[in-house]
ZAFI-914348 format. One record per residue: residue number from 1; residue in one letter; x, y, z of N, C-alpha, C in turn. Coordinates in Angstrom, 2 decimals, decimal comma. Atoms other than C-alpha are relative to their C-alpha. Example, Ala and Ser with C-alpha at 12.3 -4.5 7.8 and 13.67 -1.06 7.14 Angstrom:
# ZAFI-914348
MARKE resi resn    n_px    n_py    n_pz   ca_px   ca_py   ca_pz    c_px    c_py    c_pz
MARKE    1    A    0,89   -1,19    0,00   12,30   -4,50    7,80    0,90    1,20    0,00
MARKE    2    S   -0,82   -1,19   -0,06   13,67   -1,06    7,14   -0,77    1,09    0,73
This chain:
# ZAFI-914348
MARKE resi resn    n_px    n_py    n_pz   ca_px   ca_py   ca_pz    c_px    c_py    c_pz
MARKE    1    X   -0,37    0,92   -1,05   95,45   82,93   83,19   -1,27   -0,46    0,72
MARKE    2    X    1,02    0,40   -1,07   92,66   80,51   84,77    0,16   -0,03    1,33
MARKE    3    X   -0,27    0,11   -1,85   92,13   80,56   88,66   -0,64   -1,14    0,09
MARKE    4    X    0,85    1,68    0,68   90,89   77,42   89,92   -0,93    0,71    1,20
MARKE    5    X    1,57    0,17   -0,58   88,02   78,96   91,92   -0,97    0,85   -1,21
MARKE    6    X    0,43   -0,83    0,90   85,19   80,48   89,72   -0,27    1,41    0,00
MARKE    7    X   -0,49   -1,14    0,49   86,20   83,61   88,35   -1,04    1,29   -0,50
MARKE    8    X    0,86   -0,96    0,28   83,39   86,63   88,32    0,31    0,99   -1,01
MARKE    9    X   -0,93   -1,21    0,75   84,59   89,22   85,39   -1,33    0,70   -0,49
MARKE   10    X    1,33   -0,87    0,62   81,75   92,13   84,81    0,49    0,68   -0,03
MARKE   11    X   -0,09   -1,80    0,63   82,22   95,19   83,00   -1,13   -0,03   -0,16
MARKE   12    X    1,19   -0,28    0,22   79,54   96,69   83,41    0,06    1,65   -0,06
MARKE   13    X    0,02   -1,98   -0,34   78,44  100,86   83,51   -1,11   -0,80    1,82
MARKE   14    X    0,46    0,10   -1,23   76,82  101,19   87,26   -1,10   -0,23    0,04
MARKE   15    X    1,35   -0,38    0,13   73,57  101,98   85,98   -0,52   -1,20   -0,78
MARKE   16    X    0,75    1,09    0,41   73,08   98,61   84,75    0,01   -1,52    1,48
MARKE   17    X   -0,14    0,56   -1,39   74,21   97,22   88,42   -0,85    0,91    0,95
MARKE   18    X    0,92   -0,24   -1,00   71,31   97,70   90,83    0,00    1,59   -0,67
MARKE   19    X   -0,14   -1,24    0,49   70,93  101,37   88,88    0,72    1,08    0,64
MARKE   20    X   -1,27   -0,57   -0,25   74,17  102,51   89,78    0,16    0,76   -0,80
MARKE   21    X   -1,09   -0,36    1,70   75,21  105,40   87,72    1,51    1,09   -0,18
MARKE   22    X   -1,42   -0,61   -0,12   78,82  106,51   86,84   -0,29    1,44   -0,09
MARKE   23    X   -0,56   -1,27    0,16   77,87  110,06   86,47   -0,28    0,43    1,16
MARKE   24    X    0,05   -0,28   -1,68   77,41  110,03   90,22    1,32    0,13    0,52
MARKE   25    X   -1,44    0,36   -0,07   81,19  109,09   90,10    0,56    1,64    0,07
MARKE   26    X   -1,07   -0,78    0,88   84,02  111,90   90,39    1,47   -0,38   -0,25
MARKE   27    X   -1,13    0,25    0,12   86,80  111,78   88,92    1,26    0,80   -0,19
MARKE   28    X   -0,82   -0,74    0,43   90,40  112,99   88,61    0,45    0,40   -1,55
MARKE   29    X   -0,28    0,42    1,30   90,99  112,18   84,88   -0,97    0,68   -0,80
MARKE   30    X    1,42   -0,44    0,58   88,47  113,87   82,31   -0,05   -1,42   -0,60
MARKE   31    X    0,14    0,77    0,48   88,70  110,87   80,60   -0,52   -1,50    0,82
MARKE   32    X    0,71    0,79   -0,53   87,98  108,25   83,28   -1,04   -0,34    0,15
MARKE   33    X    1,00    0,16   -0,15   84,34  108,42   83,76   -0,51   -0,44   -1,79
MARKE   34    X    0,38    0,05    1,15   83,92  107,80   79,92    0,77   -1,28   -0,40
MARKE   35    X   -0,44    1,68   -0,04   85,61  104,03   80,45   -0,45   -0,53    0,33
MARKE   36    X    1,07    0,88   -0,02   83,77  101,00   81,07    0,77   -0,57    1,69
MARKE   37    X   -0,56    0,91   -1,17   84,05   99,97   84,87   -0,25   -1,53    0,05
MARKE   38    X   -0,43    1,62    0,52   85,73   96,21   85,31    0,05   -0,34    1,68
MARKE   39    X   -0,30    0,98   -1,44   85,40   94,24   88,54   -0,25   -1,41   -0,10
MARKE   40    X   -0,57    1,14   -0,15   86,66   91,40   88,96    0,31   -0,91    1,27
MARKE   41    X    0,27    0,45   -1,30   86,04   88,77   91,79    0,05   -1,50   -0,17
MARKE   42    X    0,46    1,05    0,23   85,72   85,32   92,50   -1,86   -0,62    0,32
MARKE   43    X    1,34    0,00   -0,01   82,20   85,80   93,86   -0,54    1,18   -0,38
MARKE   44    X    1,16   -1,78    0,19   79,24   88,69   93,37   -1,18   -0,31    0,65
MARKE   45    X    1,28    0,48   -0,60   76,02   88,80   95,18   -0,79    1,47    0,24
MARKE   46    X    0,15   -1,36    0,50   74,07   91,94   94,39   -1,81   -0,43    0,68
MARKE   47    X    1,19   -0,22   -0,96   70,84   92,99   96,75   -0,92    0,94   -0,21
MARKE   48    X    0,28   -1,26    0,67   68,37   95,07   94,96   -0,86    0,73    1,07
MARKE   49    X    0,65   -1,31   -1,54   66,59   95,88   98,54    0,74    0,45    0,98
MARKE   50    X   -0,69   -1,05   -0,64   68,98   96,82  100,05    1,56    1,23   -0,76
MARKE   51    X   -0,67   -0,90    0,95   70,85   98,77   96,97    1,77   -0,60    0,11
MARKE   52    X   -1,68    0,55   -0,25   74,18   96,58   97,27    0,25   -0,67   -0,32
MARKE   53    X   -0,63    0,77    0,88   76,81   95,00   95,65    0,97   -0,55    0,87
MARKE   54    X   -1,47    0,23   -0,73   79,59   92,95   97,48    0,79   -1,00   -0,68
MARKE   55    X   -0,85    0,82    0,77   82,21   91,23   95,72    1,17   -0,57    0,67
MARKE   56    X   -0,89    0,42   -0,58   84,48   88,94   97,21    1,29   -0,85   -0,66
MARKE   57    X   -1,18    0,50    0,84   88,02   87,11   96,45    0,77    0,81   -0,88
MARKE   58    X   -1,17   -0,58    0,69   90,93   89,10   95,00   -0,99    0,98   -0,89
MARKE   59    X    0,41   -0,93    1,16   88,93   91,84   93,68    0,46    1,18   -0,38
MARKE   60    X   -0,85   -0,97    0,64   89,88   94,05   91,29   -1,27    1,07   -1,08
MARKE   61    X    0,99   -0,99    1,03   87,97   97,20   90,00    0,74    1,10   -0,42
MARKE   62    X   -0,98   -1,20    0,95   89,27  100,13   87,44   -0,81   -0,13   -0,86
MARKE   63    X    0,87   -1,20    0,62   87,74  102,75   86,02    1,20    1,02   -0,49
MARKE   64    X   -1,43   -1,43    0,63   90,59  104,87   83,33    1,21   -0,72    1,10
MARKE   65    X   -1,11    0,22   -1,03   93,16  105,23   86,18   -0,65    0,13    1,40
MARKE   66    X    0,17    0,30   -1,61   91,00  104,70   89,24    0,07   -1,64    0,18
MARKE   67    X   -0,01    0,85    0,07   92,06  101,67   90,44   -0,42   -0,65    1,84
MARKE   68    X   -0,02    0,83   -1,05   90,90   99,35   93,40    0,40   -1,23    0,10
MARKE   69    X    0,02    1,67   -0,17   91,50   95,91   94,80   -0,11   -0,05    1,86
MARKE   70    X    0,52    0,39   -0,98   90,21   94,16   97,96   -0,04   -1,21    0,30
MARKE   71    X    0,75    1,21   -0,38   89,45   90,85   99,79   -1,19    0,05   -0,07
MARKE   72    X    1,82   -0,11   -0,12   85,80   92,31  100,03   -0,01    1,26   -0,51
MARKE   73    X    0,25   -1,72    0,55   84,52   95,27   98,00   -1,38    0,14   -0,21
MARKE   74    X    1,16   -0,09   -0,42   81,14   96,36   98,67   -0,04    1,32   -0,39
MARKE   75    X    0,67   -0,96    0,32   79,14   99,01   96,83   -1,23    0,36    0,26
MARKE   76    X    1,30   -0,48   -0,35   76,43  101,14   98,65   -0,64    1,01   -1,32
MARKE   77    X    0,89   -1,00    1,31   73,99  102,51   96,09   -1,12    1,12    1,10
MARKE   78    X    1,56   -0,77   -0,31   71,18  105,46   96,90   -0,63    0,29   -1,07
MARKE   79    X    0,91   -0,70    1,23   69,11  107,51   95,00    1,00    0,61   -0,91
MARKE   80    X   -1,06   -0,98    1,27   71,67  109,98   93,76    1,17   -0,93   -0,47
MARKE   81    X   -1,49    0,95    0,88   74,26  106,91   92,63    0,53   -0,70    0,78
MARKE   82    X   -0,89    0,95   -1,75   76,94  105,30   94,69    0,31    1,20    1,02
MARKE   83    X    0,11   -1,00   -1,45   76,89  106,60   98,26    1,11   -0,43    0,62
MARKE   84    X   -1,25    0,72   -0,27   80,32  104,71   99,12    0,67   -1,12   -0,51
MARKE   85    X   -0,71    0,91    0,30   82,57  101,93   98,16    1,06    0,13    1,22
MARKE   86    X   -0,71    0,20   -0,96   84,24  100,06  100,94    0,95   -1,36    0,07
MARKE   87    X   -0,83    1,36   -0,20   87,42   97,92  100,54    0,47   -0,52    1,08
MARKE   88    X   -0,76    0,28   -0,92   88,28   95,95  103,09    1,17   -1,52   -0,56
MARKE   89    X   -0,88    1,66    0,28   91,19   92,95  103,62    1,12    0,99   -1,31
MARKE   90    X   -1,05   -0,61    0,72   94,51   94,23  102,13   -0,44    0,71   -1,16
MARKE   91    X    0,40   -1,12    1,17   93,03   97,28  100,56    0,93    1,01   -0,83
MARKE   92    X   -1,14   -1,04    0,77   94,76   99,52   97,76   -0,89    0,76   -0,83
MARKE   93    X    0,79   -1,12    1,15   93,30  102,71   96,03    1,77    0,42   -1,01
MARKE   94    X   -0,80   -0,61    0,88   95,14  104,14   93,23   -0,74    0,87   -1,62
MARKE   95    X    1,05   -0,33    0,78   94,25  106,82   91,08    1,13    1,28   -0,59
MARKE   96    X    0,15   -1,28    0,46   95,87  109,76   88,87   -0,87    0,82   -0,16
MARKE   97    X    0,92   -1,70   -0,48   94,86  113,20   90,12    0,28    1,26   -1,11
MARKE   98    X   -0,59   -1,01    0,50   97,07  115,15   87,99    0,79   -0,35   -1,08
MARKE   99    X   -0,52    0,94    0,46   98,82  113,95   84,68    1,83    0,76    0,25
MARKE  100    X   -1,30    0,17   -0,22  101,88  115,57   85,77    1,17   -0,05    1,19
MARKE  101    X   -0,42    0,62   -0,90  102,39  113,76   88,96   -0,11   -1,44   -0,06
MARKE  102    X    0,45    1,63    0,61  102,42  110,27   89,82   -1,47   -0,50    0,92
MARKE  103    X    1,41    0,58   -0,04   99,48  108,49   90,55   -0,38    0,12    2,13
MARKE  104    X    0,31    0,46   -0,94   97,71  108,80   94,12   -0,29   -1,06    1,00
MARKE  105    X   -0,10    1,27   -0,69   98,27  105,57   96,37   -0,69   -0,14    1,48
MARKE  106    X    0,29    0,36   -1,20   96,73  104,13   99,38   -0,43   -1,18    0,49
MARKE  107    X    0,30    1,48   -1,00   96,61  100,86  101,57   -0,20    0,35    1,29
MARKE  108    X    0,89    0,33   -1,74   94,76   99,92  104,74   -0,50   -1,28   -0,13
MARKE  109    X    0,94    1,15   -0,65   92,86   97,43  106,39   -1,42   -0,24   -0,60
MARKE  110    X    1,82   -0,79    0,63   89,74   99,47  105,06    0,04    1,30   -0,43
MARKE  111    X    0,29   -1,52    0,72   89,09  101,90  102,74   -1,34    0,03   -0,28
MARKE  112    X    1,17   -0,33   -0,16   85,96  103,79  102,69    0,30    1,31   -1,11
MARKE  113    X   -0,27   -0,97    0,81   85,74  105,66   99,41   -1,51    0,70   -0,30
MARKE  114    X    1,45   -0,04    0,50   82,94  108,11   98,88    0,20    1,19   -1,52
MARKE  115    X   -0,38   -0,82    1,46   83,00  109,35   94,98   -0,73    0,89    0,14
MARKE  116    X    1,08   -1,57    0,35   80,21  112,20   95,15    0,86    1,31    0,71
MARKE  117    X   -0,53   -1,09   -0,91   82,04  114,31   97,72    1,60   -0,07   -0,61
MARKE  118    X   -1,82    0,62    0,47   85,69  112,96   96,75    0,69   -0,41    1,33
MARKE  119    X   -0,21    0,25   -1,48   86,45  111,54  100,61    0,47   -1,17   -0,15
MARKE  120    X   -0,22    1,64    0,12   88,47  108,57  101,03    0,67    0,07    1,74
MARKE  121    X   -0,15    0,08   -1,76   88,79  107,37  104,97    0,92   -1,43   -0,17
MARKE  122    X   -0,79    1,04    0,39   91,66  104,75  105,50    0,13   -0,50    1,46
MARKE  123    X    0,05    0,16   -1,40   91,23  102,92  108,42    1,15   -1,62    0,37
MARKE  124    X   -0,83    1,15   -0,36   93,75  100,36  110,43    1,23   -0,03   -0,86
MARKE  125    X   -1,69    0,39    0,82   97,96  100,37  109,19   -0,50    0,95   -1,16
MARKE  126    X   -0,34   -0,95    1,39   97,43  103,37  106,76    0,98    0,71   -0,35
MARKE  127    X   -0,87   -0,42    0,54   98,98  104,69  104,24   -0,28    0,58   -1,19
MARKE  128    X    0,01   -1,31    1,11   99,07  107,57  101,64    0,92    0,60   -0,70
MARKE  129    X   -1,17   -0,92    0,80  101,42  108,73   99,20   -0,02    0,05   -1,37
MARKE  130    X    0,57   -0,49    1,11  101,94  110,37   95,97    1,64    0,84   -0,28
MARKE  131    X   -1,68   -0,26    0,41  105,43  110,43   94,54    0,98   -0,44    1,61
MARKE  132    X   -0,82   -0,13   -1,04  108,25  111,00   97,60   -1,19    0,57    1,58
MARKE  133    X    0,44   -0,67   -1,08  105,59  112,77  100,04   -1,15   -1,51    0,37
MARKE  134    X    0,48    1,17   -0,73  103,96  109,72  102,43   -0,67    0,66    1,60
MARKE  135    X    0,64   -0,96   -0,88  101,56  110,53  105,09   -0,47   -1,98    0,74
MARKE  136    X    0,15    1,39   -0,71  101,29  106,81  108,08   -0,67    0,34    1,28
MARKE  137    X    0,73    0,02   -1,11   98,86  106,45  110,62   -1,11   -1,10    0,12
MARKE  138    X    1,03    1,17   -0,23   96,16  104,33  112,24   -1,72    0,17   -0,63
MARKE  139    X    1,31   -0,43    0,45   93,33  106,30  110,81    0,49    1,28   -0,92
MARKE  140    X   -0,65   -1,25    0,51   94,21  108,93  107,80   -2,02    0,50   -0,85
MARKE  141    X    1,32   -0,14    0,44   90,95  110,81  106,64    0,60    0,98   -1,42
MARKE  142    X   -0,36   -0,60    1,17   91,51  112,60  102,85   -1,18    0,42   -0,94
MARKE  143    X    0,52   -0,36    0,97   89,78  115,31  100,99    0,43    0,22   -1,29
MARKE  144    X   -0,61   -0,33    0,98   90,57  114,90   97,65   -0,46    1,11   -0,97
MARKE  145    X    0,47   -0,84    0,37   88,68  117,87   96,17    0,74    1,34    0,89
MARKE  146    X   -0,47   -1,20   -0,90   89,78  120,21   99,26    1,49   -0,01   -0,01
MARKE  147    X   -1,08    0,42    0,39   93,01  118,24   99,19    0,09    0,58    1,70
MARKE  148    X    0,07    0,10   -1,31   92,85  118,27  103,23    0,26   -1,38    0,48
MARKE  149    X    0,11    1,14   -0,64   94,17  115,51  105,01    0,20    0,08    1,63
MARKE  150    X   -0,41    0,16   -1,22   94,00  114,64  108,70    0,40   -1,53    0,16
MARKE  151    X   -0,72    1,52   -0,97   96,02  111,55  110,59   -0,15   -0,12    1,29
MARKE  152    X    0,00   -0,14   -1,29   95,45  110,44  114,13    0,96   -1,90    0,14
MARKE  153    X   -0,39    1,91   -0,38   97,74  107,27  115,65   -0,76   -1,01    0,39
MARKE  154    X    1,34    0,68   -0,88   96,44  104,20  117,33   -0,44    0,30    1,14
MARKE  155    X    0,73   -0,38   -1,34   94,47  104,57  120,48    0,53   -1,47    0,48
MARKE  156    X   -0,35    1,45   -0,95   95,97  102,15  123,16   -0,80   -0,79    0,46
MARKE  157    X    1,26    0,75   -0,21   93,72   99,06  123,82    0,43   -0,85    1,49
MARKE  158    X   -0,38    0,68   -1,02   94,10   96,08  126,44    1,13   -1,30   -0,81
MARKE  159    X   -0,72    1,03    0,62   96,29   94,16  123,73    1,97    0,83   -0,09
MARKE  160    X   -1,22   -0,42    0,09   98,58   97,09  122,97    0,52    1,25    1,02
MARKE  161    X   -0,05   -1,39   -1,02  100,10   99,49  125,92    0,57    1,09   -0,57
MARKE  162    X   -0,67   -1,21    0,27  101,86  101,98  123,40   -0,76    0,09   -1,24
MARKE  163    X    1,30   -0,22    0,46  100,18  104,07  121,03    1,30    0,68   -1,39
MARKE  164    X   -1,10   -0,32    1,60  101,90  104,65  116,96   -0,69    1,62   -0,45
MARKE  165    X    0,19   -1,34    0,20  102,29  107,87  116,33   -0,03    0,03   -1,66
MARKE  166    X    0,21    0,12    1,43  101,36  109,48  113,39    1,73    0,90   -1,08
MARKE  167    X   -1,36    0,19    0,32  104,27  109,49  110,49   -0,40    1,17   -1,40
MARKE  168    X    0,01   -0,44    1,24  104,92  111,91  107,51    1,31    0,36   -0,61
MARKE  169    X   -1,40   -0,28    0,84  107,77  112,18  104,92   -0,77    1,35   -1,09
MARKE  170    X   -0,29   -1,35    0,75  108,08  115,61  102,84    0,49    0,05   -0,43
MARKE  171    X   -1,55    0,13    0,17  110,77  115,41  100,85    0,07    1,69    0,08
MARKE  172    X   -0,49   -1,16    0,19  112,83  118,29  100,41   -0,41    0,75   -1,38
MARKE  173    X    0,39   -0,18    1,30  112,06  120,72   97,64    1,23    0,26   -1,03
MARKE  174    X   -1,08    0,26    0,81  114,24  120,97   94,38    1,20    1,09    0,21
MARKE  175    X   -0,61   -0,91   -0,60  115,73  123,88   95,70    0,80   -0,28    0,89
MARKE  176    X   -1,11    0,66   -1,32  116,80  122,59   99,03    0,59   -0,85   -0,48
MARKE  177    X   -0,86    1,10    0,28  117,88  119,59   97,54    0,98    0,04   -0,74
MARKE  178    X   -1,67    0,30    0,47  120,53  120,73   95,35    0,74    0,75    1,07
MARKE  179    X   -1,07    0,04   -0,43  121,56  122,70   97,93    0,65   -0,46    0,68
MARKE  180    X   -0,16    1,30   -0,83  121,76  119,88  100,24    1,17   -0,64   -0,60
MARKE  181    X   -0,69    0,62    1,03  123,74  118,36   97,27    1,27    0,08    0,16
MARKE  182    X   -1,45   -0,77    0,71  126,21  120,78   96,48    1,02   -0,21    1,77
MARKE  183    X   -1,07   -0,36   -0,70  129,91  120,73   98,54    0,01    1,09    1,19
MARKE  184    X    0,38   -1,37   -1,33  129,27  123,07  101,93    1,47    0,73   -0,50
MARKE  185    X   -1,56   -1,04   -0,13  131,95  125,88  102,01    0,88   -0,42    0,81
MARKE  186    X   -1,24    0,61   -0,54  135,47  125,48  102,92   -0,37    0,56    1,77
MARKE  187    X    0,02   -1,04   -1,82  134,84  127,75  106,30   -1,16   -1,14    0,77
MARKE  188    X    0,80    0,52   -0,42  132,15  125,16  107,18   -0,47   -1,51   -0,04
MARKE  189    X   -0,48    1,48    0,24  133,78  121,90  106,08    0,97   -0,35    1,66
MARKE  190    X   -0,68    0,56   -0,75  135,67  119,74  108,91    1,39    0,14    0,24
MARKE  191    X   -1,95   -0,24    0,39  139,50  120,80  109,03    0,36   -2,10    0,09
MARKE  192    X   -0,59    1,48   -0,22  141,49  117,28  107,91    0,46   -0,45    0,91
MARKE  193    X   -0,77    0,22   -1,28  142,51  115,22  110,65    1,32   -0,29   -0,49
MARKE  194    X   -1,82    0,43    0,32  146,31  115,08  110,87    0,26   -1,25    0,72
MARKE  195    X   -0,64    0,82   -0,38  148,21  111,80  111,50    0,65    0,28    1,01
MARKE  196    X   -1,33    0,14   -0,36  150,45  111,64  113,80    0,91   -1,23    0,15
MARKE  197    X   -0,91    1,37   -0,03  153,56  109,40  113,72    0,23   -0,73    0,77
């Protein structure tokens, strides 16, 4: 499918972008880091003094099953590799952690992913989830190595006087849930209501 603005498409390995290199990357997947990363933009503009990549317009990067997309996606390089990746503008991470769950999700305003440590910071309308369990707040911070997350709501400004608390769903486990399921006992059912004529 053509777009009608012009269309950036690089696969590249990192280490041929400003000497980026994927084995700086971690990943959940053994197999991910041994796929060719694809980003996809309508612009690119790559800064070799100041070690940075920013890609703008509907971008789309994936690596195996790490997947991003952004209005703006901007890669800080250092010495030891990439030192962050920061989506902003209707951001979405997505990534299998485990192959026998479903895939790790997250939208914000801004995501601040740092691959060496495994840290992803989700800033403004976040959101986190991973199957039925959902974790909503104004700021969610996530170790994915420690597998630690903290949430804090918004902080009240001079626009908004009430402040969003922070939100989490759990589901029930398979246990509770059938017994949730199953028919309660007669001793602890409702007696029928009777008519009267």
């Amino acid at each position: 499918m053509l777009r009608s603005k012009t269309q950036v498409i690089l696969s590249v390995l990192f280490n041929s972008v400003l000497a980026i290199s994927t084995s700086s990357l971690s990943y959940a997947l053994e197999t991910d880091p041994q796929q060719p990363i694809t980003i996809q933009a309508d612009s690119a503009t790559f800064s070799e003094a100041d070690n940075r990549a920013i890609y703008q317009g509907a971008v789309e990067l994936s690596q195996g099953s790490l997947k991003m997309t952004a209005d703006i996606l901007t890669i800080q390089n250092s010495a030891s590799g990439v030192e962050y990746l920061t989506a902003a503008g209707h951001a979405h991470y997505s990534q299998i952690i485990t192959t026998d769950k479903p895939p790790l999700e997250a939208v914000a305003e801004k995501i601040l992913y740092y691959p060496h440590d495994q840290k992803m910071e989700l800033v403004q309308s976040a959101h986190l989830w991973q199957g039925d369990r959902h974790f909503q707040g104004n700021h969610i911070r996530y170790d994915l190595k420690q597998r630690i997350l903290s949430a804090s709501g918004d902080i009240p400004n001079s626009k908004s006087k009430s402040t969003d608390r922070v939100k989490m769903v759990i589901p029930p486990s398979p246990k509770t849930q059938r017994a949730t399921d199953a028919t309660p006992p007669a001793s602890l059912q409702r007696p029928a209501e009777t008519v009267k004529p």
